[in-house]
MITI-43119 format. One line per field, with one value per residue (C-alpha): residue in one letter; x, y, z. Coordinates in pm, 1 decimal, m for minus. Each point is the difference from the previous one (the first is absolute). Example, Ala and Ser with C-alpha at 12.3 -4.5 7.8 and 13.67 -1.06 7.14 Angstrom:
! MITI-43119
guvex = (a / s)
u = (1230.0 / 137.0)
v = (m450.0 / 344.0)
w = (780.0 / m66.0)
//
This chain:
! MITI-43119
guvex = (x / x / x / x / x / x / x / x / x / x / x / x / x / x / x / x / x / x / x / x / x / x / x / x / x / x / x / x / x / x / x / x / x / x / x / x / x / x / x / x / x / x / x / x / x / x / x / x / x / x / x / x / x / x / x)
u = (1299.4 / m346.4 / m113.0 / m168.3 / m147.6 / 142.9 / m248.0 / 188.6 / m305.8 / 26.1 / m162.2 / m325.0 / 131.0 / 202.7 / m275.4 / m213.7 / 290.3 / 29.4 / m385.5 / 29.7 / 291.5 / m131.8 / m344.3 / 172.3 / 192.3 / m342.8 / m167.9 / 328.8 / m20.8 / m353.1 / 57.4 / 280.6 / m223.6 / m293.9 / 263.1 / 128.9 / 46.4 / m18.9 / 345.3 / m268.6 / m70.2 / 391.6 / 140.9 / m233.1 / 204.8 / m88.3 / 155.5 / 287.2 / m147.8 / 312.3 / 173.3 / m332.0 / 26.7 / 219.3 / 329.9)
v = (1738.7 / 141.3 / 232.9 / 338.6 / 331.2 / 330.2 / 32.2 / m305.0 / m270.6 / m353.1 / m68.0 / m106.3 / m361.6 / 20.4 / 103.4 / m310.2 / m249.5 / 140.2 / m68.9 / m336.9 / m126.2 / 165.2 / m196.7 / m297.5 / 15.0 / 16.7 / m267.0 / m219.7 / 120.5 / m72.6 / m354.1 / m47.9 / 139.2 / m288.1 / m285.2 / 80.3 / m247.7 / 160.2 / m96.5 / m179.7 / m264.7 / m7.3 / m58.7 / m273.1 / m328.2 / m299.4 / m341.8 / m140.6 / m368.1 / m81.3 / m163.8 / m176.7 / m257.1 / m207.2 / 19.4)
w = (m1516.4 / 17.9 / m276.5 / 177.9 / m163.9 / 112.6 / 268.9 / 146.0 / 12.2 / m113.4 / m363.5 / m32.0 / m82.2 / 322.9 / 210.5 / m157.4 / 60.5 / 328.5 / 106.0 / m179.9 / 195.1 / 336.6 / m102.8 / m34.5 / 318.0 / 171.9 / m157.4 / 56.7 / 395.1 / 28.5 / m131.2 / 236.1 / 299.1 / m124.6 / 3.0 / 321.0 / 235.7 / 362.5 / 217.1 / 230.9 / m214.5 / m149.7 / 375.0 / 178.3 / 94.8 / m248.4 / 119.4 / m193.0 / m76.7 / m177.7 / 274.6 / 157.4 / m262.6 / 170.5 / m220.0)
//
């Protein structure tokens, strides 16, 4: 349970844990975003050369 004044706000600490794991989520979506692979590339045909061999 979160620990509040009387006016009702978060702590201090709260509000700093609270950027922190908001900055964090960013940074994690932003490195998601750059490693992206676009469903373009994902969906083109490739051959299946497993069976061409003859076996």
């Amino acid at each position: 349970m979160s620990s509040q004044d009387n006016t009702g706000k978060p702590s201090m600490g709260e509000q700093i844990d609270a950027a922190e794991r908001e900055a964090a989520r960013q940074r994690i979506l932003a490195q998601a975003e750059a490693e992206r692979i676009p469903v373009e590339e994902t969906t083109r045909a490739v051959p299946d050369r497993r069976w061409r061999d003859g076996r």
